[in-house]
C-alpha positions in Angstrom: 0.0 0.0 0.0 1.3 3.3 -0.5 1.8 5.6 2.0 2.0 9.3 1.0 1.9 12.8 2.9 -0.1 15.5 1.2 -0.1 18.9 2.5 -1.4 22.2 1.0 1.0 24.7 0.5 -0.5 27.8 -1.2 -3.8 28.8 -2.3 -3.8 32.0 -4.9 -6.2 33.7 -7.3 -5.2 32.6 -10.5 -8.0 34.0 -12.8 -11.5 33.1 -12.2 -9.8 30.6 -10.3 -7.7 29.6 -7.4 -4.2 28.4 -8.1 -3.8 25.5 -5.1 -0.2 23.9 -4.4 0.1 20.9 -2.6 3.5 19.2 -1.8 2.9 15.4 -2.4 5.9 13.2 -0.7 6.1 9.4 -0.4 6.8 7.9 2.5 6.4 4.2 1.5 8.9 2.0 0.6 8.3 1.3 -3.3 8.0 3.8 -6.5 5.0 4.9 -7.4 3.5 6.2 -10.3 0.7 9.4 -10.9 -1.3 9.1 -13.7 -4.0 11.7 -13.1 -5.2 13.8 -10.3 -9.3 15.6 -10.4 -11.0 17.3 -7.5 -14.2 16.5 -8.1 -16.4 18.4 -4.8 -19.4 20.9 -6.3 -17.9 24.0 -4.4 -14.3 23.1 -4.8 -14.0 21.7 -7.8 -11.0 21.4 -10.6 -11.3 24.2 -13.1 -9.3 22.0 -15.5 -11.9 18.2 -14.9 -8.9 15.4 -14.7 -5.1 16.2 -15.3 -2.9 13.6 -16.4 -0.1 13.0 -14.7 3.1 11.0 -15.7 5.2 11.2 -12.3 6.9 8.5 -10.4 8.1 8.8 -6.8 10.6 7.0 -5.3 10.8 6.2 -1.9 11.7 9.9 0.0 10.9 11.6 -3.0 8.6 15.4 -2.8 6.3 16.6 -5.9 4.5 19.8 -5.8 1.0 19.4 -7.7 -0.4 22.9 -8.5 -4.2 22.9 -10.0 -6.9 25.3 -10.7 -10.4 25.2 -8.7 -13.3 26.9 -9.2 -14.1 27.8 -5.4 -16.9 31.0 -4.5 -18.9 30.9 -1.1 -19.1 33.5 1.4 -17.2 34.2 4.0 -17.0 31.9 7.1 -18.7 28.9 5.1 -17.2 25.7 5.4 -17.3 22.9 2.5 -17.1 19.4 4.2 -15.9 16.3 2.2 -13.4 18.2 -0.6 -11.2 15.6 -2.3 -8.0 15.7 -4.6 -8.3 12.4 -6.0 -4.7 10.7 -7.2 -4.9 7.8 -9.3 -1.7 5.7 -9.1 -0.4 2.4 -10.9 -2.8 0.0 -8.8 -4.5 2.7 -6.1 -6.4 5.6 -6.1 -5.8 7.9 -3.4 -8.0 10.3 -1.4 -7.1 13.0 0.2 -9.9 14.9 2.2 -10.3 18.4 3.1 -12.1 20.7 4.4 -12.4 24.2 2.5 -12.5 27.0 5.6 -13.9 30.7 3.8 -12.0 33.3 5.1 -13.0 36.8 6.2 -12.0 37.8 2.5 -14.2 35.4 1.0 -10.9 33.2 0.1 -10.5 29.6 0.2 -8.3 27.5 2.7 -7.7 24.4 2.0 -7.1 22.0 5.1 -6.1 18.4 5.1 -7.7 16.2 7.1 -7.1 12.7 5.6 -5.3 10.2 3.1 -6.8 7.2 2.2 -6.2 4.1 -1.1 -8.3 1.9 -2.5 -6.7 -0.4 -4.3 -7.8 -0.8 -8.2 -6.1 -4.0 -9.2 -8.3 -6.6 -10.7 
């Protein structure tokens, strides 16, 4: 199983967007390999649908992830149950957030979870 640590960085305009960050490192003990990331929540969701990805991590290795989401609720709302969604050679990851509204009306992404599922057949 793989065991990664996904943490949010930054969280920026970017448009009619927001530019997130996330550092992705893997803390397991084998490669593994990105093929596509999404965030699919109805309030925080990927401006772009699904990216592809074509990144492996080695054991120890950091990746920075950066994607547009469409994000636009008033200030001091909370989104329960956001996801950015990693699917890997074999697993699908879930990372769960919660989206905290600032004063501004900006987005904060904080993560509360990492889960897999594994997709072999």
């Amino acid at each position: 199983m793989p065991s990664l640590y996904v943490t949010v960085e930054s969280c920026a305009p970017d448009g009619d967007a927001w530019r997130v960050q996330w550092r992705i490192a893997n803390h397991g003990n084998t490669p593994l390999m990105l093929t596509s990331a999404w965030v699919p929540h109805g309030r925080f969701r990927g401006a772009d649908g699904r990216v592809a990805l074509h990144s492996v991590f080695v054991p120890g290795a950091q990746h920075r992830l950066s994607l547009r989401v469409g994000a636009d609720e008033p200030p001091g709302t909370v989104v329960e149950n956001a996801f950015l969604i990693l699917q890997a050679t074999g697993w699908r990851i879930f990372t769960r957030m919660r989206i905290e509204f600032n004063a501004a009306g900006e987005p904060r992404p904080v993560v509360e979870a990492t889960t897999y599922q594994s997709i072999e057949s």
